[in-house]
C-alpha positions in Angstrom: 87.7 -65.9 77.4 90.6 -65.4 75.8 89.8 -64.1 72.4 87.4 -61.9 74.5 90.7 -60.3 76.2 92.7 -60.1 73.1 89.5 -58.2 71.4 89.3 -55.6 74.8 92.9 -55.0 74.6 93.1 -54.6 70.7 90.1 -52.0 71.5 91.8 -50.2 74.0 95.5 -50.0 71.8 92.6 -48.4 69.2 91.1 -46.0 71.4 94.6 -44.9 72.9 96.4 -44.1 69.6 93.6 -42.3 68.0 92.5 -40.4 71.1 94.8 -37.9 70.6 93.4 -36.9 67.4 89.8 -37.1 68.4 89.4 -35.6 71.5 91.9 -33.0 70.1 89.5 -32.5 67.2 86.1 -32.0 69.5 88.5 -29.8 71.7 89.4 -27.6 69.1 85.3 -27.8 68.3 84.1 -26.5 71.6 86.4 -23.8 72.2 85.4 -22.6 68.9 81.4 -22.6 69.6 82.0 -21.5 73.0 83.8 -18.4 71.5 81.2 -17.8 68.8 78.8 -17.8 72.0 81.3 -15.1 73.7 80.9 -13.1 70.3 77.3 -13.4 69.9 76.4 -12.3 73.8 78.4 -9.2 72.8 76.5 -8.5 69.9 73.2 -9.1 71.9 74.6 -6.9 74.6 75.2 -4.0 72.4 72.5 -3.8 70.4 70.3 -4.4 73.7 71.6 -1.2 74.9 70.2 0.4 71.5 66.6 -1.0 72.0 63.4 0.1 73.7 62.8 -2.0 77.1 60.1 -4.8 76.6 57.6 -5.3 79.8 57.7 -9.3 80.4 55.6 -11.5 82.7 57.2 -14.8 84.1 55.0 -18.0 84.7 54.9 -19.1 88.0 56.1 -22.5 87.4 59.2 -21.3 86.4 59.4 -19.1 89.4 59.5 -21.5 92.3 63.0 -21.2 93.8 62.1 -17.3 94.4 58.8 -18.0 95.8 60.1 -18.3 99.3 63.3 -16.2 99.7 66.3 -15.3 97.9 68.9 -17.9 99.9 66.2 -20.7 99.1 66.7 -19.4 95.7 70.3 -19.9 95.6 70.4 -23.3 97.4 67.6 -24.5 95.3 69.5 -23.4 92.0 72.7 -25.0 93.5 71.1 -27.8 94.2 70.0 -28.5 90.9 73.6 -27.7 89.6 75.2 -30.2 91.2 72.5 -32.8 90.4 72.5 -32.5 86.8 76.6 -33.1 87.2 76.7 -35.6 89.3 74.8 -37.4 86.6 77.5 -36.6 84.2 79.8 -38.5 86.2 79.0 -41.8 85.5 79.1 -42.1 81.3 82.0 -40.1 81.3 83.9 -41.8 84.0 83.0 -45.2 81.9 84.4 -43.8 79.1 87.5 -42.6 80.4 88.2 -45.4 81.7 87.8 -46.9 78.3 90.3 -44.9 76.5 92.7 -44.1 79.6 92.8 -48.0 80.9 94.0 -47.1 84.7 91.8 -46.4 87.6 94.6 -44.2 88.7 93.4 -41.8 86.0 89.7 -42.7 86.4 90.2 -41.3 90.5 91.9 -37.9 88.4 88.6 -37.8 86.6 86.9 -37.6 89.0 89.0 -34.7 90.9 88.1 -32.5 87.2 84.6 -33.5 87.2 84.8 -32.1 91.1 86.3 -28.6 90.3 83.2 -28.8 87.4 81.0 -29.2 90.8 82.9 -26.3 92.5 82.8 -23.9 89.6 78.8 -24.4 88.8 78.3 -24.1 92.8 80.1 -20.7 92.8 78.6 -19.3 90.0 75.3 -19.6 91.1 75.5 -19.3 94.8 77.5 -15.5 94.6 75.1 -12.5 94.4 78.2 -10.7 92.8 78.3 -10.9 89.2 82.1 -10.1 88.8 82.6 -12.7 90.9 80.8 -15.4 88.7 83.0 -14.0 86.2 86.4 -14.7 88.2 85.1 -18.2 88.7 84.3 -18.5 84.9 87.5 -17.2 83.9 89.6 -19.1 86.3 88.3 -22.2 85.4 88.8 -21.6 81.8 91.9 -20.5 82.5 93.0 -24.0 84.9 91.2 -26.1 81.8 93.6 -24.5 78.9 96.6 -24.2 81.3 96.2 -28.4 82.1 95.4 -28.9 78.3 98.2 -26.8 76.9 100.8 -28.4 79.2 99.6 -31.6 77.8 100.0 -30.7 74.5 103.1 -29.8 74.8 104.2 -33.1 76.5 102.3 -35.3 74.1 104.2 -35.4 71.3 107.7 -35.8 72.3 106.6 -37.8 75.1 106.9 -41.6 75.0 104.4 -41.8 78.2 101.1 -42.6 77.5 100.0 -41.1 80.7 100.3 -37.7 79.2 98.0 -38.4 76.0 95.9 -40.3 78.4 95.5 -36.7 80.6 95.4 -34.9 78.0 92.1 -37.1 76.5 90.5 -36.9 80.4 91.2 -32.8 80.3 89.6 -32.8 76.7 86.9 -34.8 77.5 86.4 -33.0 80.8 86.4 -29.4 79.2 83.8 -30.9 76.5 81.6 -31.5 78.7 81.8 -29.2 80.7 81.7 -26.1 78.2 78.9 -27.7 77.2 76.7 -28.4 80.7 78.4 -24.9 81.6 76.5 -23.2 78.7 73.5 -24.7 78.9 73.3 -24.2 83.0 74.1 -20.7 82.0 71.3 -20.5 79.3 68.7 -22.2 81.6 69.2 -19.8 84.6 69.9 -16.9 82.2 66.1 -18.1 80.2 64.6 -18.8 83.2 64.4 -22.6 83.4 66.3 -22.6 86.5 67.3 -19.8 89.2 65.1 -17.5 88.1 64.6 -16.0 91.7 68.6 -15.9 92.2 69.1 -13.8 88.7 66.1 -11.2 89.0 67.3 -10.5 92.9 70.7 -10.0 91.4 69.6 -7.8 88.7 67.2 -5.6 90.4 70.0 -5.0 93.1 72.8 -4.7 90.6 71.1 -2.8 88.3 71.4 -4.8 85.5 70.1 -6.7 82.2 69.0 -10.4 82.2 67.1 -12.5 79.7 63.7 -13.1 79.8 61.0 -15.7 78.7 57.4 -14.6 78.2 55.9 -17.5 77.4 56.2 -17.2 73.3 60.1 -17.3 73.0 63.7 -16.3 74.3 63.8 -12.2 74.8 67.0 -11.6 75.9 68.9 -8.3 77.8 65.8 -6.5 78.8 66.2 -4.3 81.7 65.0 -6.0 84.9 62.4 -3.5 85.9 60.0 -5.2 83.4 60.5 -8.6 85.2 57.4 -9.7 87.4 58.4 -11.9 90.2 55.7 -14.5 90.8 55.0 -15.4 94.3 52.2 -17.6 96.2 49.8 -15.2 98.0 47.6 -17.8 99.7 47.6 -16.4 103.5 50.2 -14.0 103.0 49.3 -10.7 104.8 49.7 -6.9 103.1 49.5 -3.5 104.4 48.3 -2.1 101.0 47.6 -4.2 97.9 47.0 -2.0 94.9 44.9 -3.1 91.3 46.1 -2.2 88.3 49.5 -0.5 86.7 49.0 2.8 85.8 51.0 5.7 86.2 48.5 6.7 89.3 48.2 3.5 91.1 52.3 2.4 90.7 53.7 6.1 92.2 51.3 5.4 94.7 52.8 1.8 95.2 56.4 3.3 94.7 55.4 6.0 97.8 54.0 3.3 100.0 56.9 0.9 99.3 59.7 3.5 100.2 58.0 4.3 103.4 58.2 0.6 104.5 54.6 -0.4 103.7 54.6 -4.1 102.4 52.6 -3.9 99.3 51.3 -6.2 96.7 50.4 -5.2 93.5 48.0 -6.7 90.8 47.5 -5.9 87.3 44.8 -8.5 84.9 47.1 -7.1 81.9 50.3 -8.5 80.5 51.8 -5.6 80.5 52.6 -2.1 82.7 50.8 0.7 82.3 47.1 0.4 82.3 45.4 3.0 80.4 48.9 5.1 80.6 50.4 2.1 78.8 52.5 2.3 76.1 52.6 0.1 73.2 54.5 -1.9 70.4 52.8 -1.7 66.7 52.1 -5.6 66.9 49.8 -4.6 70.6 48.4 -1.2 69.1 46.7 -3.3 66.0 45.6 -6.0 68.6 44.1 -3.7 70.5 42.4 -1.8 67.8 42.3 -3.9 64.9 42.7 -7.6 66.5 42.0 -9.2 62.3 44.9 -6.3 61.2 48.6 -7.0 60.9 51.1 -3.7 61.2 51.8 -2.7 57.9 55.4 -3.6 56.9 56.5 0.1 55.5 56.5 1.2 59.6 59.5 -0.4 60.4 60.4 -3.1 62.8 58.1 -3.2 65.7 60.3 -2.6 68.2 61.1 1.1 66.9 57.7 1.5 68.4 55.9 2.6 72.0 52.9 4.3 71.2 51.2 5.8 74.2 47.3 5.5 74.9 46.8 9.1 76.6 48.6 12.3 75.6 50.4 13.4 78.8 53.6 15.8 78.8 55.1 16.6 82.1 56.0 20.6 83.2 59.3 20.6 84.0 59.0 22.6 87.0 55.8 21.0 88.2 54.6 19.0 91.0 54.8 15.4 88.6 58.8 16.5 88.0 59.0 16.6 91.8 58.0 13.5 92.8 60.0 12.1 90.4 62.9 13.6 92.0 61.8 12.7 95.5 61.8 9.7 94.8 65.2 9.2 92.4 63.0 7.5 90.0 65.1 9.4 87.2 67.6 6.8 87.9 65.6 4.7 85.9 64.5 7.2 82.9 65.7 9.7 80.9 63.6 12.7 79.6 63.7 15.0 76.5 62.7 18.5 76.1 59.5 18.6 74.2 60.4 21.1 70.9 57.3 23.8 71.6 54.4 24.4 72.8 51.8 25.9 70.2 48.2 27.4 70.5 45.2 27.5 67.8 44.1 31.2 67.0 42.1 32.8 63.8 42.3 29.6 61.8 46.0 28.8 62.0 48.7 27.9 65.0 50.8 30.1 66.4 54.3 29.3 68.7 54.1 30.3 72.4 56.7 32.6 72.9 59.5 31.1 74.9 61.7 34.2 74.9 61.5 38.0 74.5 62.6 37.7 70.9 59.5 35.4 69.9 57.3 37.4 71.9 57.9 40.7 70.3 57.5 38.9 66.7 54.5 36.9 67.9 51.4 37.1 65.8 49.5 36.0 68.2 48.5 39.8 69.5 49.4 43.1 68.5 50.9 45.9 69.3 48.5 47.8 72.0 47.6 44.1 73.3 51.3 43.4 74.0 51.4 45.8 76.0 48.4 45.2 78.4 49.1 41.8 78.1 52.9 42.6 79.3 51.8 44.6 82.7 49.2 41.2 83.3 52.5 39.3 83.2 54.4 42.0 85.6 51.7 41.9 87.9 51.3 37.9 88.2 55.2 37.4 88.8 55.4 40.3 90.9 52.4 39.0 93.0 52.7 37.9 96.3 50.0 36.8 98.8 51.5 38.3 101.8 52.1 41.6 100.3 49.2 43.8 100.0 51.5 46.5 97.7 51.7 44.0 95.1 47.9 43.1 94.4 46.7 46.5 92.9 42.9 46.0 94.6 42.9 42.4 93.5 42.8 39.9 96.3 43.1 36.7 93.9 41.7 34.0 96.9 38.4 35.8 96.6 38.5 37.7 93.1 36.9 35.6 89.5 39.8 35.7 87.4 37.4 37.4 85.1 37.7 40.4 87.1 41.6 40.4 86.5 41.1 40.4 83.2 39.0 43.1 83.2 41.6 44.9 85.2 44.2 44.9 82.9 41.5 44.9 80.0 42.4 42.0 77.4 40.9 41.1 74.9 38.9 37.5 74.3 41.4 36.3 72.2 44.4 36.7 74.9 42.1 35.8 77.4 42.0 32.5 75.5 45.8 32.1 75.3 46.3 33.0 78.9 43.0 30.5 80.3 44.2 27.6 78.1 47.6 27.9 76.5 48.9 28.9 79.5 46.7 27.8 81.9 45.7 24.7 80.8 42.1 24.7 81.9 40.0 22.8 80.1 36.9 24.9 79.5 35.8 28.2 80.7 34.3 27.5 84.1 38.0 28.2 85.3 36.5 32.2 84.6 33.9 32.7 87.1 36.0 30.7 90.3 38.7 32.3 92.6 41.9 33.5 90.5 44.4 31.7 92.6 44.6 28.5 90.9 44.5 30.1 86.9 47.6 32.6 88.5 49.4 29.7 90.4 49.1 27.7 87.0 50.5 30.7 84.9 53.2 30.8 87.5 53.8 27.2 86.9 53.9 27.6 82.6 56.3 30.3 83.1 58.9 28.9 85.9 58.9 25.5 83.5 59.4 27.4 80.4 62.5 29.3 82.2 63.8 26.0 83.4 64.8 24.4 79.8 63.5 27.0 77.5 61.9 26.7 74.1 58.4 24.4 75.6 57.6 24.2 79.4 57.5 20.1 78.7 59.5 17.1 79.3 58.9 13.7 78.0 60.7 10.3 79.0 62.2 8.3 76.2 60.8 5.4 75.0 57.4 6.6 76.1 55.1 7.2 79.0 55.2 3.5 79.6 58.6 4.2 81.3 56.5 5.7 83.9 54.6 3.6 85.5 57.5 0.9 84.9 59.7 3.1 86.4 57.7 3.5 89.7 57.3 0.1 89.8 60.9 -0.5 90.1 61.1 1.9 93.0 58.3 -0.5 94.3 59.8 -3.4 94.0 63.3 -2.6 94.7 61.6 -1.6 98.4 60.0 -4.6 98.9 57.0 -4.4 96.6 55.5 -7.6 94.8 54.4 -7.4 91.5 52.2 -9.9 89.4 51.3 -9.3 85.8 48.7 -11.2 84.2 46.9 -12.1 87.5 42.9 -11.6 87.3 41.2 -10.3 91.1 37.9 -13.1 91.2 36.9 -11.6 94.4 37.1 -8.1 97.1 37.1 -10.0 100.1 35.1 -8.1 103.8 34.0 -8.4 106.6 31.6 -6.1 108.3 32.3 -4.1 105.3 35.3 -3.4 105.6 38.1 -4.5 103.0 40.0 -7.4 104.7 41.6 -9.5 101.1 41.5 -9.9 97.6 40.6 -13.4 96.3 42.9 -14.4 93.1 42.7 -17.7 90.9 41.7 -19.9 94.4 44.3 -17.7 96.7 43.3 -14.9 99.3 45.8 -11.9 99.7 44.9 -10.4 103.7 45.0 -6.4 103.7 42.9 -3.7 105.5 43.3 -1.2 102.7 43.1 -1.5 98.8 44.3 1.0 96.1 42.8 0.5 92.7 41.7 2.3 89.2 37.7 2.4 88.6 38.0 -0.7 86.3 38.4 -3.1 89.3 35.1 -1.5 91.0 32.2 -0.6 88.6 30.0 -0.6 91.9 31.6 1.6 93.6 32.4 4.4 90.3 30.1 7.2 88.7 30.1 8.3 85.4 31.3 11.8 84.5 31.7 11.9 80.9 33.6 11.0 78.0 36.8 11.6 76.3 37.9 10.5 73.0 41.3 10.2 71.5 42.7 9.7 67.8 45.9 8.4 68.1 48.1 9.5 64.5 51.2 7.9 62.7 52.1 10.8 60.7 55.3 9.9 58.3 56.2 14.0 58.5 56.1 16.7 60.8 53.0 19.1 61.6 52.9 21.8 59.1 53.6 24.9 60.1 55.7 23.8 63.6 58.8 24.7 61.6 59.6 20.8 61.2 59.2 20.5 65.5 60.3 16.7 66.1 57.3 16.8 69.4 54.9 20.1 70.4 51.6 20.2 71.9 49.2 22.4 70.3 45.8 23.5 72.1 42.7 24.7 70.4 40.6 26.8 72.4 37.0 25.9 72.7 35.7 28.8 71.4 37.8 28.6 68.1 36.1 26.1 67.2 32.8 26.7 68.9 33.3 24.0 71.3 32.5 23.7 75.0 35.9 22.3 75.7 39.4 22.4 74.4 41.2 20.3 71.9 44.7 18.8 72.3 47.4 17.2 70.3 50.4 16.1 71.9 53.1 15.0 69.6 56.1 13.1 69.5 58.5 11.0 66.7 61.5 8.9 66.6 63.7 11.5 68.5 62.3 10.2 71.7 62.4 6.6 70.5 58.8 6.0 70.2 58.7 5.8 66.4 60.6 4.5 64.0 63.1 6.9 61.7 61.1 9.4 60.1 57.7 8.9 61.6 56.0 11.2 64.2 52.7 10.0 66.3 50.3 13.1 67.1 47.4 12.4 69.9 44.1 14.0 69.2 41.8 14.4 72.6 38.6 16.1 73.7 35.7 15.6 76.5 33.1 14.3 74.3 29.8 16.8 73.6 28.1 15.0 70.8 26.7 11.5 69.3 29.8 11.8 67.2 32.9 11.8 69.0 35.5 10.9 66.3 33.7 14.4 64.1 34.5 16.8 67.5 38.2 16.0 66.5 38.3 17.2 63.0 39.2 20.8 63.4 42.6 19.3 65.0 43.3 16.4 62.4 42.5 19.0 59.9 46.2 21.0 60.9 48.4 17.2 61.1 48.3 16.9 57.0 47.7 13.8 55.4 47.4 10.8 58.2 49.5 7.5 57.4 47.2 5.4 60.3 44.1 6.1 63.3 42.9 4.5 65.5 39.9 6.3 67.2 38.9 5.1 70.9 36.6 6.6 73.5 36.9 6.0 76.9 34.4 6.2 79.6 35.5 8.9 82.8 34.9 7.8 86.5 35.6 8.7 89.9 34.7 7.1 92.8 30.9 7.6 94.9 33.3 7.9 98.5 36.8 8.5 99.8 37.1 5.3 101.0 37.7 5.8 104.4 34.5 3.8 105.6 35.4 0.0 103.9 39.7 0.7 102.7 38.8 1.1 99.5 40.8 3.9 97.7 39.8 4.5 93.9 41.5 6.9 91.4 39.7 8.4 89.2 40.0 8.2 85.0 42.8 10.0 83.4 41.0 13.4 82.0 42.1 15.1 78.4 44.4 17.1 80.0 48.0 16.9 78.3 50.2 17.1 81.7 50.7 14.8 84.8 49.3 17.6 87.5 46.0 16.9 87.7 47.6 13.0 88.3 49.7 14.2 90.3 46.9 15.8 93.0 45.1 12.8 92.7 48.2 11.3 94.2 48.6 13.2 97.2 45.0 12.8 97.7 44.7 9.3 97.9 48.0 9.0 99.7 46.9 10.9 102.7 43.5 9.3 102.6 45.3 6.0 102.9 47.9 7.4 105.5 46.1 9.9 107.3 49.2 12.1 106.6 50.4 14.8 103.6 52.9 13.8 100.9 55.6 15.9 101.0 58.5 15.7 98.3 61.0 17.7 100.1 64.5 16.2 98.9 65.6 12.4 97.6 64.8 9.3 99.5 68.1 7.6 100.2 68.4 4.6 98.4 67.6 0.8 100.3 70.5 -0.2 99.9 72.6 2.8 101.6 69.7 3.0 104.9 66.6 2.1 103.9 63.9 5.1 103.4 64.7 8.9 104.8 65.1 12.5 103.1 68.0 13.9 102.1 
């Protein structure tokens, strides 16, 4: 027993005088990584702010601590934090201990290993993320203070008691740099807390990392976080299907006037058909055995939209998204110019006086006839009979107007579908009302910004949707990517749920695109898109980084027009030095991609296409009878206004009252929903 005692005591005179040393040494080694840490979240931060926004799903089983509420979130995630160090408590109180020798010290231990417990706690359980910083920072700051102070002491010092502290304060901030960063990496990569840290992002406004299943994507902006939540039972006012731009500004509406809504989408990803997508997803949807050619840049450079859609800066779309403050979220660029097809070559819209004077697009006489058809549609007004000259435009075909002012076929063109934006010539023989309060539309959205009447959000019209979903969300609104509908639920046919992987959602009123309801859809045609990388601008758009273009049916002996809609890297949808130009026409023959040609004829030479045509439906009934509301397809049309009717349709059918768009809803967070 003795030579047992002399061997323990000859261990501990070791483990004392080389202490020092090593616990200096793995000191030194933590503070070093944890720095390198500090350094590389910067980085990440900074070059986060530089790239496009990713749309991520989260798994459910990750999700649990938010599936209840936001404070079960918190004490579930605190929970866990003290847990995991309590069970640090015991090997490193042994050890210290072992090097220190006196339970006096061992008790100090464990008073460290308690502020550990206290500075975990408060980091998770604040929802303010400058104060998780103070309580970061001041416990770094108490660690280096007590570990400074000892070093100071230790080597002039004939006490032990000081190396001993200044092992334990080593030891302690070890450990706990270490448990720190990993609790910090698991709540921040959603292995714990994940309820806690979207809550406080969504309200904060802020960046968290992400896991989708397939690795760590970190700093993406917490709009494109799903929060995963058990449905079984749970009882909505509205539960929409499906992300598009159509069905989420109708969840966004709905959410803000205190509707609780649920919203469903089978896909990964926002969007739906008005989705917009990363090279890697465009070649797996179109060329699933393909891989993205390596000379088109990294694929995050990259949101290539589905459908071609600008929005008119002074119209109705531009409205709502001010109504709402969904701009908060998004930020738009001027689209270049808007350009029209005539006599075999493309021609600028004239944005000013100059450029209309120069224009080749009419000549002399017709600018003249064509100016007093301008004068008369702004001077026009409805409840002044001196203004119409004999032409009461409620009742009168616009082609009677242009008879009136007597242009000729070709301006009538320009004016029906540069201007107008119709999409054949039916618009010719109906009422003038709606061709004049489109022209009235071109020309007060051309006035707003100048040189094009368009707008265009950055990083693509998948901000749209995701934006709206946002606004959804931050009112309440539950969103779940990735979650397939099995079954429309009713009784005595009405709507009462929607059946999901075994769980029933309760609602008396469902929103939805035709996809989710091929019983309940019609037919109405076709429309087919070619979507372009181009690695140089149009020709003849004098180098135009984005312009729409429109070829008139009959110049090109069509029954319907053609559009291209295109964009480059100057709206962060490309990468440097590469445009994308969207081809799109109703469908009139057995060959849909050969309708397109006289339009890919005027893009040059084509670096990639991808041809897809998609079916057009709109719903048999209004859905009034069972509370089932169904948008209809997304038409060739390159602006948001027909969307935007459909809209205010289906919201008062849901409501029973109009939309109106009168001012900004106040925030949630200062009052809840209101006008300004």
């Amino acid at each position: 027993m003795a030579t047992i005692g002399t061997l323990s005591n000859r261990s501990r005179l070791a483990l004392d005088d080389n202490a020092y040393s090593v616990w200096l040494a793995v000191f030194v080694l933590f503070l070093t990584w944890w720095l390198l840490q500090l350094v590389l979240y910067g980085l990440r931060a900074v070059r986060a702010r530089r790239e496009p926004s990713v749309q991520l799903p989260i798994l459910e089983e990750i999700e649990r601590p938010a599936r209840d509420s936001e404070w079960l979130g918190k004490v579930e995630a605190a929970r866990k934090a003290a847990r995991d160090t309590f069970l640090m408590l015991f090997p490193a109180a042994v050890l210290i201990t072992a090097v220190g020798g006196d339970y006096t010290l061992t008790v100090l231990a464990w008073v460290f290993f308690l502020l550990a417990i206290f500075w975990q706690l408060g980091a998770l359980a604040t929802e303010s993320p400058s104060v998780h910083a103070a309580f970061t920072l001041l416990s770094l700051a108490l660690v280096i203070g007590i570990f400074v102070l000892a070093l100071k002491r230790a080597p002039s010092s004939g006490n032990s008691c000081w190396r001993d502290l200044l092992n334990i304060v080593s030891l302690f901030f070890a450990i706990v740099s270490f448990r720190g960063l990993l609790e910090a990496d698991d709540c921040m990569g959603m292995q714990r807390c994940w309820g806690l840290r979207i809550t406080m992002a969504i309200k904060y406004n802020q960046k968290i990392s992400s896991y989708n299943g397939e690795g760590t994507l970190e700093h993406h902006p917490a709009k494109h976080i799903t929060i995963l939540r058990a449905i079984d039972d749970e009882s909505y006012d509205v539960i929409v299907l499906g992300t598009g731009l159509t069905e989420c500004i109708l969840s966004g509406l709905l959410s803000v006037e205190g509707k609780k809504v649920l919203h469903m989408d089978r896909n990964d990803y926002y969007g739906g058909e008005s989705a917009s997508l990363n090279l890697t997803q465009l070649y797996r949807k179109f060329r699933p055995d393909q891989q993205p050619p390596s000379q088109f840049g990294r694929d995050r450079d990259w949101n290539v939209d589905l459908i071609p859609k600008f929005a008119m800066a002074s119209g109705e779309f531009t409205n709502i998204l001010y109504h709402t403050d969904v701009t908060r979220y998004l930020e738009f660029r001027q689209i270049a110019g808007s350009y029209v097809y005539r006599d075999g070559r493309i021609s600028k819209v004239p944005s000013n006086q100059t450029e209309a004077v120069s224009s080749p697009l009419m000549g002399i006489f017709e600018k003249r006839r064509a100016k007093k058809f301008f004068e008369f549609v702004q001077g026009y007004d409805f409840n002044n009979p001196a203004t119409h000259q004999g032409l009461d435009l409620n009742t009168v075909p616009m082609t009677e107007v242009y008879k009136k002012f007597g242009l000729e076929p070709g301006t009538q063109d320009f004016v029906g579908h540069a201007l107008a934006l119709h999409l054949d010539d039916s618009y010719m023989t109906q009422p003038a009302k709606e061709t004049y309060e489109r022209i009235c539309l071109y020309m007060n959205s051309m006035a707003r910004y100048g040189k094009s009447p368009y707008i265009y959000p950055l990083y693509g019209l998948g901000e749209l949707p995701q934006g709206f979903a946002r606004l959804s969300a931050i009112y309440g609104g539950t969103y779940m990517l990735n979650k397939k509908v099995d079954e429309l639920v009713y009784e005595d046919g009405k709507i009462v749920g929607v059946k999901s992987e075994g769980e029933v959602a309760k609602t008396k009123a469902v929103i939805g695109d035709p996809s989710y309801f091929p019983d309940k859809v019609k037919k109405t045609g076709q429309v087919v898109r070619a979507i372009c990388i181009l690695n140089h601008p149009i020709p003849n758009t004098a180098d135009a980084d984005s312009l729409q273009i429109v070829i008139p049916q009959k110049q090109v002996n069509r029954g319907h027009d053609i559009y291209i809609a295109a964009v480059s890297y100057a709206h962060n949808v490309a990468a440097k030095d590469y445009w994308t130009a969207i081809v799109s026409t109703i469908v009139e023959t057995s060959d849909p991609e050969k309708e397109l040609q006289p339009a890919l004829a005027l893009l040059g030479p084509i670096a990639e296409k991808f041809i897809s045509v998609s079916d057009l439906y709109e719903p048999v009934a209004d859905g009034r009878a069972d509370g089932v509301y169904i948008t209809k397809s997304y038409d060739a049309t390159s602006h948001f206004e027909t969307t935007c009717q459909e809209v205010k349709d289906v919201y008062k059918r849901v409501t029973g009252n109009e939309l109106k768009v009168e001012g900004k809803v106040k925030k949630q967070e200062e009052g809840g929903a209101g006008a300004e």
